[in-house]
DRENKEMI-664023 format. One record per residue (C-alpha): residue number from 0; residue in one letter; x, y, z. Coordinates in nm, 3 decimals, padded with zeros to 5 digits. Example, Ala and Ser with C-alpha at 12.3 -4.5 7.8 and 13.67 -1.06 7.14 Angstrom:
BEGIN
n, res, X, Y, Z
0, A, 01.230, -00.450, 00.780
1, S, 01.367, -00.106, 00.714
//
This chain:
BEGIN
n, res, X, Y, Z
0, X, 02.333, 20.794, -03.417
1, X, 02.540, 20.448, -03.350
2, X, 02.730, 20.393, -03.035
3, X, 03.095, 20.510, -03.102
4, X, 03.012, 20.675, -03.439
5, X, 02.998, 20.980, -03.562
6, X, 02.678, 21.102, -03.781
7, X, 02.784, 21.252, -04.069
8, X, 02.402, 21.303, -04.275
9, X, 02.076, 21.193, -04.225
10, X, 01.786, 21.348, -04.421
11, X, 01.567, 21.215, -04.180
12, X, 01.676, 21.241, -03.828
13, X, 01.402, 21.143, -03.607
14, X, 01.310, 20.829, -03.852
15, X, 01.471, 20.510, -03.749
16, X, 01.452, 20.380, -04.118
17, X, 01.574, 20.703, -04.287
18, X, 01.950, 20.677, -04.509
19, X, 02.237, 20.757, -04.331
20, X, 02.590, 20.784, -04.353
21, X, 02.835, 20.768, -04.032
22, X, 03.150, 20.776, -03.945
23, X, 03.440, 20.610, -03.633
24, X, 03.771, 20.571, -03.630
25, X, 03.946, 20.248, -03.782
26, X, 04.259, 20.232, -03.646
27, X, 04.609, 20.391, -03.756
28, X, 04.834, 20.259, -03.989
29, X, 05.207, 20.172, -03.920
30, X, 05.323, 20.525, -04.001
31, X, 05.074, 20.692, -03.753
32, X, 04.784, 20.813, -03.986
33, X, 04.485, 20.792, -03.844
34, X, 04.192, 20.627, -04.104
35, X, 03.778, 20.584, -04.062
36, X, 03.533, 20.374, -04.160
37, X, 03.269, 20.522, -04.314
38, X, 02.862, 20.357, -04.290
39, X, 02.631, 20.419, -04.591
40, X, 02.279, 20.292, -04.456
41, X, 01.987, 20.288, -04.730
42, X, 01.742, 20.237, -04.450
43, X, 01.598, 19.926, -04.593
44, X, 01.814, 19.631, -04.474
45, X, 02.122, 19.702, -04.650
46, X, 02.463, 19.884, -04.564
47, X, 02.801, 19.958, -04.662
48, X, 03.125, 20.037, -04.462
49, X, 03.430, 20.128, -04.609
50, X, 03.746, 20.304, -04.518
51, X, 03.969, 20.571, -04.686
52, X, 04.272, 20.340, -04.672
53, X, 04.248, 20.163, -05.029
54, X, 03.867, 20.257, -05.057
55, X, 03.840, 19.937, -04.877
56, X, 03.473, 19.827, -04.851
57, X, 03.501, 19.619, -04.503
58, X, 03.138, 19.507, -04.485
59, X, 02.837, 19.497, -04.710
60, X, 02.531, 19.398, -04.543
61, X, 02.252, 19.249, -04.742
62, X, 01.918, 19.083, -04.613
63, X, 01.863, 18.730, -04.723
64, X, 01.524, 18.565, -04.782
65, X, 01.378, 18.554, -04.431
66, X, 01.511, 18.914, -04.356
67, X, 01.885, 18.756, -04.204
68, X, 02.144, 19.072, -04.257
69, X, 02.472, 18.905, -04.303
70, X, 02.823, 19.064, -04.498
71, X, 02.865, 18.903, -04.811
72, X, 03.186, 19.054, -04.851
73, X, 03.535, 18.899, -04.708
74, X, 03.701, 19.120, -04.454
75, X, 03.922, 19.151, -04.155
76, X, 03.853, 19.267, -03.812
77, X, 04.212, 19.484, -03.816
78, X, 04.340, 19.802, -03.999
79, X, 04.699, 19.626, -03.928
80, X, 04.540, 19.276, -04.146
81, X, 04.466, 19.496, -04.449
82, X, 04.831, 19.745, -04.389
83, X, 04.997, 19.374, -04.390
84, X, 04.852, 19.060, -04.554
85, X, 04.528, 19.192, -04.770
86, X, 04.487, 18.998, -05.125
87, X, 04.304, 19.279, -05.236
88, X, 04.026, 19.246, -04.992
89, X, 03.723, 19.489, -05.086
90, X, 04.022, 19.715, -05.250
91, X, 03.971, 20.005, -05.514
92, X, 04.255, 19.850, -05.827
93, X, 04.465, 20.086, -06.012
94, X, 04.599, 20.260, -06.195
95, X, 04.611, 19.905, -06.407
96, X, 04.357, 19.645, -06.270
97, X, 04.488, 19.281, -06.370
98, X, 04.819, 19.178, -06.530
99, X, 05.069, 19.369, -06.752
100, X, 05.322, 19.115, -06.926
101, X, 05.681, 19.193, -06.760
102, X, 05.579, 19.505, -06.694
103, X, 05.596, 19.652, -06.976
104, X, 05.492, 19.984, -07.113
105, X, 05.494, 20.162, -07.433
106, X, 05.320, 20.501, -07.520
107, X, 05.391, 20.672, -07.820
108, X, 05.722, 20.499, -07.856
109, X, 05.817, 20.571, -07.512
110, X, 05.903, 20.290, -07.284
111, X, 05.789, 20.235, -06.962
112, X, 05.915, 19.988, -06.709
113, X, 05.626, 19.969, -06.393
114, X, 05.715, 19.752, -06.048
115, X, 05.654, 19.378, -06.105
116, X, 05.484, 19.245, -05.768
117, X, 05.366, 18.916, -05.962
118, X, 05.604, 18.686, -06.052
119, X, 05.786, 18.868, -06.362
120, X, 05.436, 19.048, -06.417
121, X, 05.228, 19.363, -06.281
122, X, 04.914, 19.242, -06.052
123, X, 04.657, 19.560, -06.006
124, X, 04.881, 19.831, -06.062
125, X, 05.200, 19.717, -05.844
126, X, 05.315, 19.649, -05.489
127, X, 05.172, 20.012, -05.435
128, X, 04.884, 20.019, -05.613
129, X, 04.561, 20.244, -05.558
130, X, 04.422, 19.934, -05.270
131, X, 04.718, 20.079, -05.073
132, X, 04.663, 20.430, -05.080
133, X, 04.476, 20.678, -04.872
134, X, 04.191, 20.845, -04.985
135, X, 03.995, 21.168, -04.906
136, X, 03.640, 21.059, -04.862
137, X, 03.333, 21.325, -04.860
138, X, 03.021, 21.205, -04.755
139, X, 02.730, 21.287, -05.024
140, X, 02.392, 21.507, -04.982
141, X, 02.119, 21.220, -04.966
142, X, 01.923, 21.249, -05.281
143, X, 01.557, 21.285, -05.276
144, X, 01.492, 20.906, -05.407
145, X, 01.693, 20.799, -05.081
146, X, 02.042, 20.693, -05.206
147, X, 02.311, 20.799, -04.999
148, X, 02.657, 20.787, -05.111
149, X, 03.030, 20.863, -05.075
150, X, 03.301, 21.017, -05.279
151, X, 03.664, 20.936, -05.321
152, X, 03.945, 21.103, -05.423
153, X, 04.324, 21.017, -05.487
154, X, 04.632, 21.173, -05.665
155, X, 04.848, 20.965, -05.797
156, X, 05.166, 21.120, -05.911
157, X, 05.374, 21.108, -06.208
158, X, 05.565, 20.796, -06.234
159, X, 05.388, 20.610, -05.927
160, X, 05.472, 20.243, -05.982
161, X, 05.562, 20.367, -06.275
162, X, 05.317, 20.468, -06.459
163, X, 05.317, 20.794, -06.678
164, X, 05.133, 21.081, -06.586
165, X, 04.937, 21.288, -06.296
166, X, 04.607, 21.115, -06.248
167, X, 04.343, 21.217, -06.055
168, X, 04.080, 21.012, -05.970
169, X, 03.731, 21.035, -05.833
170, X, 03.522, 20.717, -05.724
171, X, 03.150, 20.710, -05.610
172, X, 02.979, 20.476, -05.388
173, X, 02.606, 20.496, -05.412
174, X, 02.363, 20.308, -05.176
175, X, 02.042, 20.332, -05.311
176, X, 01.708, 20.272, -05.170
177, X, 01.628, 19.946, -05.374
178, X, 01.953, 19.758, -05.249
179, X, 02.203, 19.861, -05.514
180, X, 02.542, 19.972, -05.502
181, X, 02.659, 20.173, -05.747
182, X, 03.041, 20.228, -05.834
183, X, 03.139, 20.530, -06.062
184, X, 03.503, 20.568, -06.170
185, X, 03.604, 20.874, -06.319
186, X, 04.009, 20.984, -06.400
187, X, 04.229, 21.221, -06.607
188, X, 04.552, 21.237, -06.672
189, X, 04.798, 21.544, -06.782
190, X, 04.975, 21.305, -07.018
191, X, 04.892, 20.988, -07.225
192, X, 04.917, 20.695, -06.952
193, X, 04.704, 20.382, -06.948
194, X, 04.414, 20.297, -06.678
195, X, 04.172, 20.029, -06.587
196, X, 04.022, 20.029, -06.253
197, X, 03.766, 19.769, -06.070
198, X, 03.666, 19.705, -05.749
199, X, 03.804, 19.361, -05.557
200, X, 03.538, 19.232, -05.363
201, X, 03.515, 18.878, -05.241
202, X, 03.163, 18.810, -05.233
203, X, 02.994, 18.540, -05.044
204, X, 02.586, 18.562, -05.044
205, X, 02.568, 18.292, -04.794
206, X, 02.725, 18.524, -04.532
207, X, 02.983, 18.215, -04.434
208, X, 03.134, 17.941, -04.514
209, X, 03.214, 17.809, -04.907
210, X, 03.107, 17.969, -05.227
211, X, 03.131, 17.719, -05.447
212, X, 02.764, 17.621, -05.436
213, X, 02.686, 17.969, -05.558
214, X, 02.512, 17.923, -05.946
215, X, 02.739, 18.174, -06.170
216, X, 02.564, 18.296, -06.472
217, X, 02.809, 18.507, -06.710
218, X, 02.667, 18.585, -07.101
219, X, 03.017, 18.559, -07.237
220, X, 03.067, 18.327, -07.532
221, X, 03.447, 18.442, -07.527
222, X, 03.689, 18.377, -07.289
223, X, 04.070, 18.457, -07.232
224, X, 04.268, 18.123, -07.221
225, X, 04.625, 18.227, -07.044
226, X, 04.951, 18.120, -07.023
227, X, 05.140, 18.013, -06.705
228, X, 05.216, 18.324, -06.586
229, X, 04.816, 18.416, -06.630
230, X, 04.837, 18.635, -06.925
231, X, 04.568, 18.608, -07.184
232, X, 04.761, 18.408, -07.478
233, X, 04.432, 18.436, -07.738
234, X, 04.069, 18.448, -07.736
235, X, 03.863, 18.151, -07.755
236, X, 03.458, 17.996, -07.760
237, X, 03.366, 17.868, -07.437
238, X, 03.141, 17.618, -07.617
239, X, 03.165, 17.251, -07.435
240, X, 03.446, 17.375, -07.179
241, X, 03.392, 17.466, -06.800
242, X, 03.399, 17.829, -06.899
243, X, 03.096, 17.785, -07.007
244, X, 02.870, 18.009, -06.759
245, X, 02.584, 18.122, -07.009
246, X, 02.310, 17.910, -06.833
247, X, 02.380, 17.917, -06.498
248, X, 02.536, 17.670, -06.296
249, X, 02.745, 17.572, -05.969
250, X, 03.085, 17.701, -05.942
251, X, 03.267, 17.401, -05.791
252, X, 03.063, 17.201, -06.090
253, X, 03.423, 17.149, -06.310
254, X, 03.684, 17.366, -06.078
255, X, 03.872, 17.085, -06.013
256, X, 03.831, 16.884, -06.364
257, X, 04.150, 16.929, -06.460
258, X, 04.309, 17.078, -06.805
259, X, 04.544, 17.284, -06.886
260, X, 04.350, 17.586, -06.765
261, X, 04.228, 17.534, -06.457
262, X, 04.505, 17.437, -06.364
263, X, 04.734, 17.683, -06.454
264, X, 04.494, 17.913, -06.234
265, X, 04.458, 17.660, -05.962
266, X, 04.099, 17.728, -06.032
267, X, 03.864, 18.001, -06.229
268, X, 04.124, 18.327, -06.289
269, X, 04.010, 18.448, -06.652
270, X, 03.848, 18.726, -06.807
271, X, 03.545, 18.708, -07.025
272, X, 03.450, 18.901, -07.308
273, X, 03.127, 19.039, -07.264
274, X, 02.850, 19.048, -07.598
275, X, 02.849, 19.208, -07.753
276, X, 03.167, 19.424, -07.685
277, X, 03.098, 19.734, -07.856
278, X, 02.695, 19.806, -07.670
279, X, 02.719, 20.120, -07.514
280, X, 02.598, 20.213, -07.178
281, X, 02.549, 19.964, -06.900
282, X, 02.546, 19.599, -06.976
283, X, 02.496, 19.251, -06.791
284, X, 02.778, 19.121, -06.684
285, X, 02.687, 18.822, -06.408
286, X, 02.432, 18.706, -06.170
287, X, 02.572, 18.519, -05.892
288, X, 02.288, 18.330, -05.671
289, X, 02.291, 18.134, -05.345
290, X, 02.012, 17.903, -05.372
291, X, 02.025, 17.861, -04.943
292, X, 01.994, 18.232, -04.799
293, X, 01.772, 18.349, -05.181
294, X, 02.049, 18.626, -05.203
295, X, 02.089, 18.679, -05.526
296, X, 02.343, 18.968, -05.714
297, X, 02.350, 19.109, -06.051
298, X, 02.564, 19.315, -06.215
299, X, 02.573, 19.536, -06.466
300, X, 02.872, 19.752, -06.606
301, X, 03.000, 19.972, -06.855
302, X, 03.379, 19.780, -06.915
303, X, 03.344, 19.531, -07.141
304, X, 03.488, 19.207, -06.924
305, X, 03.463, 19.049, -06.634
306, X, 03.755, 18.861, -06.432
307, X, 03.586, 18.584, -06.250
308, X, 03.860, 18.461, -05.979
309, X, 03.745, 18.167, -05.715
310, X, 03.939, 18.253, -05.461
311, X, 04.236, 18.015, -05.584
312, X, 04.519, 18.129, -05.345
313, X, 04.311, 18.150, -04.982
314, X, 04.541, 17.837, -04.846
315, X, 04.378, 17.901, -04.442
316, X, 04.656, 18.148, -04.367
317, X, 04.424, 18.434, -04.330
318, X, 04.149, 18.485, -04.057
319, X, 03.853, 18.680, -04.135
320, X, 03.689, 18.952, -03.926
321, X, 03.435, 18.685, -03.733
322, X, 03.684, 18.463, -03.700
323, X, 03.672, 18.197, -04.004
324, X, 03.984, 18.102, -04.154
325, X, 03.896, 18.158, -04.536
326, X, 03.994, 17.880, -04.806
327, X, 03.966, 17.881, -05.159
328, X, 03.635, 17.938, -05.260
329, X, 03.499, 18.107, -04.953
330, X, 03.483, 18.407, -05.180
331, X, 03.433, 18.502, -05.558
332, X, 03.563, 18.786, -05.746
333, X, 03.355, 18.904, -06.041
334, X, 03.571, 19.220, -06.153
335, X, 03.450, 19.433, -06.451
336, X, 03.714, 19.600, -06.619
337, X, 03.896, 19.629, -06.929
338, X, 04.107, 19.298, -07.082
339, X, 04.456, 19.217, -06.906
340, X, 04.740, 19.317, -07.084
341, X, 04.562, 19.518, -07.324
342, X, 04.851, 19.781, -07.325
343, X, 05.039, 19.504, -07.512
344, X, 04.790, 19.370, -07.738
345, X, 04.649, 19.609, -08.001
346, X, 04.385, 19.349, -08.079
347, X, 04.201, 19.452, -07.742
348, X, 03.971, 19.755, -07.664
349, X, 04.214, 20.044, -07.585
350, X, 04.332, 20.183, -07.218
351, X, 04.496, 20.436, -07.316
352, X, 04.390, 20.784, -07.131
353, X, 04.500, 21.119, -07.310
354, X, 04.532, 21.459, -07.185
355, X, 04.199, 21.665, -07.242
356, X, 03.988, 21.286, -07.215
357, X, 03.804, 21.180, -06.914
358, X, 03.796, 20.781, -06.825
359, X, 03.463, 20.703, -06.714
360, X, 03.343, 20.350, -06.594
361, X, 03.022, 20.271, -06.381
362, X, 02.969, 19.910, -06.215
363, X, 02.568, 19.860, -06.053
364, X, 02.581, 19.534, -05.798
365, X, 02.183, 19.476, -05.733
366, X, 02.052, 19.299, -05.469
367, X, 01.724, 19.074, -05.454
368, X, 01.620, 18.747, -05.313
369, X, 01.493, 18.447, -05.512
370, X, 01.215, 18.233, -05.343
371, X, 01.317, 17.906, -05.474
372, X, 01.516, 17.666, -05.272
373, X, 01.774, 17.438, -05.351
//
């Protein structure tokens, strides 16, 4: 059992490499309520902590070539950082991950108007979106091939940031034994609403410092040009341009090249179309590799895009848990999840979510090392 923890489950007690999951108290928020962190530990180098406020995954610990555990995820050290200044930090995004032009909403000729938190625009569901919410958490039976896991739960009421309906929503983490973590969305709704959720994670595989030596691969020969309020405006090839990520390559190769794009975003914020859009079950969606610690992550998915955001608006304001003040490009966001705006763009794979239908999304992040150095 860990000093100031709480064990929760451990098939194998008296092992000192057996999964795990544990809990200790966070911190409370503002208003008095009292939240934990949660530890999944797969036994085998890698672990996860995460709290019920927002689903927040604080810490992912990952071992790099030589057998170095660092977090490859941004964090702070403070409940009261993530309460007061998080930009989606390690969050759990909903009901509507991404942008929603104006905010507005139309279902079966009924109109919606949701909060705008983003200029003139919804970002991630709304000032009070699901990254701000708390969550029951029950800790998972380990299952016999050694995964140990989590499960979240949230309400979210009629007309929350205005959005239409009584969702519930259950989200599973899954550690398993061969360094993957699994994320499975599931939600229904008691009347037709819309709903994309994602995970937020900045990820880092050096542990520290910048990202933008990381080599991005993404198999997307689409992309999502926007306008200046980051709205997609049309689809186009990403033949000959920087968003061109099919063979991999550095990420600070052509972020500051200039064009209309890139700078609109102040960097990579886009979404990808991923090929070919209508495969069903899990696809690839990215591999991200850091050529200095080996770490290397791929992911697969069930949406059919991926946001890739560089970290444009970390300005040094914010001071992560060891201590680092993070700038743009100190972390990467590779969100899978259904197009932005699709409630306003027919053209695009539905959202919509209607009574009697279950929304089901799964997300795999694996873990490996690569022996080649830069």
């Amino acid at each position: 059992m860990r000093v100031g923890t709480t064990a929760l489950m451990n098939d194998k007690t008296h092992s000192a490499i057996a999964p795990s999951i544990s809990r200790r108290e966070f911190g409370h928020l503002a208003d008095g309520r009292l939240v934990y962190e949660y530890t999944l530990d797969n036994g085998a180098g890698m672990s996860l902590n995460a709290i019920n406020f927002g689903g927040i995954v604080t810490a992912l610990r990952v071992p790099d070539r030589h057998g170095h555990i660092d977090n490859v995820v941004l964090g702070f050290a403070s409940l009261a950082a993530y309460e007061s200044r998080n930009p989606h930090f390690g969050t759990i995004v909903g009901r509507y991950a991404n942008r929603i032009a104006r905010g507005h909403l139309t279902i079966d000729g009924e109109y919606f108007q949701l909060d705008v938190n983003d200029g003139v625009n919804t970002l991630h569901g709304g000032l009070g979106g699901f990254g701000t919410r708390c969550w029951d958490i029950t800790p998972q039976p380990a299952e016999s091939d050694g995964s140990v896991a989590l499960e979240l739960s949230y309400l979210s009421e009629h007309l929350e940031q205005g959005y239409p309906g009584q969702m519930r929503v259950q989200v599973r983490y899954t550690l398993t034994a061969s360094n993957a973590w699994r994320i499975d969305y599931r939600a229904t709704c008691d009347r037709t609403t819309v709903v994309n959720l994602t995970h937020h994670d900045y990820f880092n595989l050096a542990g520290s410092g910048n990202a933008l030596n990381h080599l991005l691969t993404v198999p997307s020969s689409r992309y999502c040009p926007v306008d200046a309020g980051l709205i997609p405006e049309s689809i186009a090839d990403v033949t000959g341009t920087p968003f061109d990520f099919r063979e991999a390559k550095r990420v600070g190769d052509h972020i500051c090249a200039g064009g209309v794009q890139l700078v609109r975003a102040h960097g990579y914020d886009h979404n990808w179309l991923l090929d070919p859009v209508d495969q069903p079950g899990l696809r690839f969606a990215a591999r991200l590799e850091d050529p200095f610690s080996g770490r290397v992550m791929e992911i697969d998915t069930t949406e059919p895009g991926l946001q890739f955001y560089s970290g444009n608006f970390l300005d040094g304001s914010l001071i992560g848990a060891d201590g680092q003040t993070y700038r743009q490009g100190d972390g990467l966001c590779l969100e899978t999840q259904h197009y932005p705006d699709s409630p306003n763009r027919p053209e695009f794979p539905s959202t919509q979510l209607r009574p009697g239908e279950v929304y089901l999304s799964t997300t795999v992040h694996r873990f490996d090392i690569c022996n080649h150095f830069p």
